[in-house]
C-alpha positions as CSV (number, residue, x, y, z in Angstrom):
1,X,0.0,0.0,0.0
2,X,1.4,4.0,-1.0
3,X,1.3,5.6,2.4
4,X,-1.1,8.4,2.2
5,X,0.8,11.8,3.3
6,X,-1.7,14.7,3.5
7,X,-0.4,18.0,1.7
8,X,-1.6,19.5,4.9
9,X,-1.8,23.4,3.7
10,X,-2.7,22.9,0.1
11,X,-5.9,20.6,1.2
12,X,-7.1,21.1,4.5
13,X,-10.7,22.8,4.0
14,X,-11.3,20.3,0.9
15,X,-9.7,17.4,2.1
16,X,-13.0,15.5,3.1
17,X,-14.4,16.0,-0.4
18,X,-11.3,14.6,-1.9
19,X,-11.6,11.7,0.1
20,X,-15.1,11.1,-0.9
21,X,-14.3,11.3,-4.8
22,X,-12.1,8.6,-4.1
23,X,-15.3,6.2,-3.1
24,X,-17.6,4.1,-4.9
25,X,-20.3,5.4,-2.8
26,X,-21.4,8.6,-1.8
27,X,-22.9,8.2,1.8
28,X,-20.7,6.2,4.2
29,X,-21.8,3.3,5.9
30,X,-21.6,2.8,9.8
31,X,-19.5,0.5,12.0
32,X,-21.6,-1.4,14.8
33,X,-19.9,-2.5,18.2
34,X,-21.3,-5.9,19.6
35,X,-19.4,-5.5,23.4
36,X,-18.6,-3.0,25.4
37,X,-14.5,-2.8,25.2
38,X,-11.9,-4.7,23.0
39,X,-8.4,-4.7,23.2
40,X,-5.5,-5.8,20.5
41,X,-2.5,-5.3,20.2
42,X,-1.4,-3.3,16.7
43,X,1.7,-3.4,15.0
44,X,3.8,-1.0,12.6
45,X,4.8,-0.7,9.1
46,X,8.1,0.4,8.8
47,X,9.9,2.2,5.4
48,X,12.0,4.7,4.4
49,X,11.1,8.6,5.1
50,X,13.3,10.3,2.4
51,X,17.2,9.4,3.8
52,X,15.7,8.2,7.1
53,X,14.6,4.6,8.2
54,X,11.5,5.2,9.8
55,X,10.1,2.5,12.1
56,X,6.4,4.2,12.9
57,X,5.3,5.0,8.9
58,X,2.3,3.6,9.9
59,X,-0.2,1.7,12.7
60,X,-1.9,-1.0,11.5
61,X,-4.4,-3.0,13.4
62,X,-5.0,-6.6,12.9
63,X,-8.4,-7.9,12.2
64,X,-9.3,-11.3,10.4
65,X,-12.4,-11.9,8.0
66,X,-15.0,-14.7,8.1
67,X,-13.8,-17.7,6.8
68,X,-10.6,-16.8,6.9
69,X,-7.7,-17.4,9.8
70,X,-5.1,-15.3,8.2
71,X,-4.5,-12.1,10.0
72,X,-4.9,-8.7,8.2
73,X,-5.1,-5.0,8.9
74,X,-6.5,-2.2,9.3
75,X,-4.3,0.8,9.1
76,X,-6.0,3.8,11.4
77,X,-6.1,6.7,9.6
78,X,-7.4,9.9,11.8
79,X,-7.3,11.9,8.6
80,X,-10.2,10.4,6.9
81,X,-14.1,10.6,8.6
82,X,-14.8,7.4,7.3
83,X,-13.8,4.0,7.4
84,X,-12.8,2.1,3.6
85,X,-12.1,-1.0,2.4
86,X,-9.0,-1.3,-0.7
87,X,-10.9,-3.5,-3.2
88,X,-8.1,-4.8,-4.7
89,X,-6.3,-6.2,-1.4
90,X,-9.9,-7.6,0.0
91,X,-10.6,-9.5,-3.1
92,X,-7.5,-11.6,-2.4
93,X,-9.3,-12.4,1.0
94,X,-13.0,-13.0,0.1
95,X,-14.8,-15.2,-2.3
96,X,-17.2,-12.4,-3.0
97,X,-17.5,-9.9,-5.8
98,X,-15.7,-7.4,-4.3
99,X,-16.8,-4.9,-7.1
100,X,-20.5,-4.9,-6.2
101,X,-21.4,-3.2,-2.6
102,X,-21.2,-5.1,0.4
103,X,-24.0,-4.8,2.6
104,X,-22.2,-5.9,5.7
105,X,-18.7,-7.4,6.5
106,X,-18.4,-8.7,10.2
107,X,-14.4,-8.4,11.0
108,X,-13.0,-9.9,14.2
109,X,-11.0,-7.1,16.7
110,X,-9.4,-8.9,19.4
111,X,-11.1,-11.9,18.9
112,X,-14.4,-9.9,19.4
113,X,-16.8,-9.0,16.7
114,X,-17.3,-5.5,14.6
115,X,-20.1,-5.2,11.7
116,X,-19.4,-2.6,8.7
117,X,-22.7,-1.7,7.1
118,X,-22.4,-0.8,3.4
119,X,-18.6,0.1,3.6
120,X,-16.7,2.6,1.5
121,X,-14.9,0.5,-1.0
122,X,-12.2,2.1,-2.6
123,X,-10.2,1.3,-5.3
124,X,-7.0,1.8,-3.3
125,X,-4.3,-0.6,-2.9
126,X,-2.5,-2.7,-5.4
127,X,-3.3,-6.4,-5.3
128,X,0.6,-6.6,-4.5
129,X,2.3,-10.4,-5.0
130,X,0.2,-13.8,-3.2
131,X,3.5,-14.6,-1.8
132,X,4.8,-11.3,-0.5
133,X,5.4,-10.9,3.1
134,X,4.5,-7.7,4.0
135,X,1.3,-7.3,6.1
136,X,-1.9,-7.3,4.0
137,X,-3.2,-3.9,4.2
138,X,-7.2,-4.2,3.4
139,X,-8.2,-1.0,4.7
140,X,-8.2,2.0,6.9
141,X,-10.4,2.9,10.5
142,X,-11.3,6.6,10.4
143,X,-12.2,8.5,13.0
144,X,-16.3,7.1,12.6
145,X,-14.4,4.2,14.5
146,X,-13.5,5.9,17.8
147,X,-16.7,8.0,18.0
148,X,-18.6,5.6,20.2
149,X,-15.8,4.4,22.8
150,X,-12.7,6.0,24.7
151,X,-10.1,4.8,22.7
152,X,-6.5,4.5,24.9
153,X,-3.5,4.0,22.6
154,X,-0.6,2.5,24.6
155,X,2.6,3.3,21.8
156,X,5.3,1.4,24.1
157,X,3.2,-1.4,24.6
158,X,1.8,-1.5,20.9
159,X,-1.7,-1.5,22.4
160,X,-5.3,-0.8,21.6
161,X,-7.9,-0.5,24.0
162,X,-11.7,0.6,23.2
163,X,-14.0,0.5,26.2
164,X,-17.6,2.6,27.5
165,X,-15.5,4.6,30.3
166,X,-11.9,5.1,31.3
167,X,-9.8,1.6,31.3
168,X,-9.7,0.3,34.6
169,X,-5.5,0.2,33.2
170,X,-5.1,3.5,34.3
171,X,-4.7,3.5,38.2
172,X,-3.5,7.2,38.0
173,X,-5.2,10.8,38.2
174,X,-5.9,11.9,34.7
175,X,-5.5,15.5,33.2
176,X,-8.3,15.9,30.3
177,X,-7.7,18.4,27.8
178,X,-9.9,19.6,25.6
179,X,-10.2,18.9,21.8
180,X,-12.2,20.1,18.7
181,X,-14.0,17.2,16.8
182,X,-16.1,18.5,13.8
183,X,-16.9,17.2,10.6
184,X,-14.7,13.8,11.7
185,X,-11.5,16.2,12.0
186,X,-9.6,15.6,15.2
187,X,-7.6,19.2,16.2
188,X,-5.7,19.5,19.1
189,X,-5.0,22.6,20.9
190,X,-1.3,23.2,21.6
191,X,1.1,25.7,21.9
192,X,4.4,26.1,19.7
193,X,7.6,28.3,20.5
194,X,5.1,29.9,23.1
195,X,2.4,30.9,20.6
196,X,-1.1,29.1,21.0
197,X,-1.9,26.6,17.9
198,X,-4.3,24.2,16.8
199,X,-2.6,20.7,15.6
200,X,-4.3,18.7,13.2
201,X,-3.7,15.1,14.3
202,X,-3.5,12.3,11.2
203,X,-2.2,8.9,12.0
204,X,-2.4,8.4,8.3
205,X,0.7,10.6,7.7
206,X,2.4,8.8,10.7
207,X,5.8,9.6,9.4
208,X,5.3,13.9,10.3
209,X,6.2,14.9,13.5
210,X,5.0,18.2,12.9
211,X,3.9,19.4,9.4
212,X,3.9,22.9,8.9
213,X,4.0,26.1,6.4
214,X,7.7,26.7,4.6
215,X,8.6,29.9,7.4
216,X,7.6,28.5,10.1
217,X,10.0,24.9,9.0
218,X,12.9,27.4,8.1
219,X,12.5,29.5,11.7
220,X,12.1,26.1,13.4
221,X,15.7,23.9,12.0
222,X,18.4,23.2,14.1
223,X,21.5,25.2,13.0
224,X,23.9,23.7,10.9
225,X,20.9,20.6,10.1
226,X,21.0,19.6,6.9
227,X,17.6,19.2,4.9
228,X,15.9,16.1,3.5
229,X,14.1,16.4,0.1
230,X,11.8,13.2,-1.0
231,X,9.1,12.5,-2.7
232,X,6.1,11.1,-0.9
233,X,2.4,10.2,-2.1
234,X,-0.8,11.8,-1.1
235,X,-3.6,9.3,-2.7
236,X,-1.9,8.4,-6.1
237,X,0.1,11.8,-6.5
238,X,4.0,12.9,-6.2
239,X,4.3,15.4,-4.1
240,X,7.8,16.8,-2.6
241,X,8.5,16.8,1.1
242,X,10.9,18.7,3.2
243,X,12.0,17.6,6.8
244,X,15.2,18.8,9.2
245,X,15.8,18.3,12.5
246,X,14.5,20.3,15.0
247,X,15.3,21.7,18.7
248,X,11.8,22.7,19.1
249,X,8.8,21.1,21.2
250,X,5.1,21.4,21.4
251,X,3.0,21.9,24.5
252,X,-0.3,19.7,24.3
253,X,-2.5,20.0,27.5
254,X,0.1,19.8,30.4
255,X,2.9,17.3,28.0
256,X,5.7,19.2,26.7
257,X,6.7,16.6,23.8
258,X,9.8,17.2,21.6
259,X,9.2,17.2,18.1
260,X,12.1,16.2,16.6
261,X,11.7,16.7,12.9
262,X,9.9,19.7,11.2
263,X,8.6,18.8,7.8
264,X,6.5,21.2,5.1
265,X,5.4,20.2,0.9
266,X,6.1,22.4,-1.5
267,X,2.9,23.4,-3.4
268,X,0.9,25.1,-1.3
269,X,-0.5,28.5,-2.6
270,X,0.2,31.5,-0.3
271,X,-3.5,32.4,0.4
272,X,-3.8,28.5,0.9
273,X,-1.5,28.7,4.3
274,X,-2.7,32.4,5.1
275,X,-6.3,30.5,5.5
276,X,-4.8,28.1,7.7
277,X,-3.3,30.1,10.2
278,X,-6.1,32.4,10.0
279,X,-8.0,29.6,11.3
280,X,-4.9,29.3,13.9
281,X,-4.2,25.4,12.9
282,X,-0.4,25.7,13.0
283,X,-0.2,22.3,11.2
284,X,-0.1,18.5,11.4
285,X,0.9,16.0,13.6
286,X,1.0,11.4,12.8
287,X,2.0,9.6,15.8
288,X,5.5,10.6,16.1
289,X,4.9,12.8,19.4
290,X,3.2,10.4,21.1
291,X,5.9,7.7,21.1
292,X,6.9,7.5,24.7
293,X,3.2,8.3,25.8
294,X,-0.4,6.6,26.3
295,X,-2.8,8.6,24.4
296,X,-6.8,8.1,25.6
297,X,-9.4,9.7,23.4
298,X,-12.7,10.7,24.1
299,X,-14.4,12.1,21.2
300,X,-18.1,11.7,23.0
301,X,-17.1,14.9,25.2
302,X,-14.2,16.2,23.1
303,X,-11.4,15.5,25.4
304,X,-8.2,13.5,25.5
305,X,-5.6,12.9,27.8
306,X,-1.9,12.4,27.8
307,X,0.1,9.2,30.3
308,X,3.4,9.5,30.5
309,X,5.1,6.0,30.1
């Protein structure tokens, strides 16, 4: 599977229609939840991030299909609303026609049962070789898959758990910040070289710890760090990425997290970023700051909260 990078700037306020031109279908269906709380462990893809080996490109949770033992997976992807199926990897998997709509697709989490009605099916992901052995990437979890749980994402551990209140895991006072959740975009206030920010959190460009407009990246490198120029994709298209190394950190809630490397994409249209930061989102963040950290999400009140591990 092309990892999906976001050209942050360039797409923001369109990005959810982009996605949807990407479907076969233009309403989304729902995902159903048959217990209260599952938990699974996830795993990572790893690749290379222009020069840099980078073991965190992308989370990927494992689910397995009816009829089927072998374990796939799901990459979660905070960047899209919805949830989608990759045709082309799914009709290695089923017996079904995988180019007419599904109606429902039961996939086991944890050994425990979740039902997709009508699922997005996108034409996404290559069918790839029978034999290869990387993991079998059949589609991504958007953010319609943490609405109805508090989510707690243990990155040392390589843990999911999903349950109706706080995990009875966290034997520790917890510190709730709060978060905007509109339109299935997760933003997270935060504060950057002092100035207060909005973050725009998308595990589906894992690879960025933060992703930002070209004067802010330049005012941000660490003297005498020398720049990486790549190419990455965003859904299909080459675009051009540039990341250096960093000194800086971001505040989130009471966390100071260092940030490590400050990327931005060439591309982006002046007026483009002056609408972002008139909006105040001072740009995007994967999973990269949350390395050393439990994250717990609660999109039901708009809150999340950061565990230091």
């Amino acid at each position: 599977m092309l990892l999906r990078f976001a050209l942050f700037f360039a797409c923001f306020i369109s990005q959810y229609t982009a996605r949807a031109q990407q479907t076969t279908a233009t309403t989304a269906g729902s995902i159903s939840f048959t217990t209260p709380s599952y938990e699974t462990p996830f795993v990572w893809e790893s690749g290379l991030t222009g020069n840099r080996r980078d073991e965190h490109r992308a989370l990927l949770i494992p689910v397995t299909l009816p009829g089927s033992r072998q374990v796939v997976y799901m990459q979660l992807d905070t960047g899209s609303p919805v949830s989608m199926l990759y045709r082309n990897q799914l009709h290695r998997i089923l017996t079904a026609d995988t180019t007419q709509p599904i109606n429902e697709l039961t996939l086991q989490l944890g050994g425990q049962p979740i039902v997709l009605k009508k699922p997005t099916i996108i034409k996404q992901g290559g069918g790839g070789e029978a034999t290869s052995t990387a993991p079998l990437i059949i589609g991504t979890f958007g953010t319609d898959f943490l609405n109805q749980h508090v989510v707690q994402l243990d990155f040392l551990k390589k843990k999911l758990t999903m349950t109706d209140t706080v995990p009875a895991s966290i034997n520790r006072p917890l510190v709730w910040s709060p978060l905007l959740y509109e339109r299935g975009n997760i933003l997270l206030p935060a504060r950057i070289r002092g100035k207060a920010s909005l973050l725009y959190w998308d595990t589906g460009s894992s690879s960025f710890g933060l992703l930002t407009d070209r004067a802010t990246w330049s005012s941000m490198a660490a003297v005498d760090a020398v720049p990486d120029r790549y190419t990455v994709q965003s859904w299909g298209k080459p675009l051009t990425a540039h990341t250096i190394a960093t000194p800086d950190s971001v505040q989130l809630g009471k966390r100071t997290l260092p940030i490590g490397y400050v990327s931005y994409i060439e591309g982006a249209s002046d007026s483009q970023i002056n609408r972002m930061m008139a909006l105040g989102i001072g740009g995007m963040t994967g999973n990269q700051l949350f390395l050393q950290s439990t994250l717990l999400l609660d999109t039901r009140n708009r809150r999340y909260s950061l565990v230091d591990n």
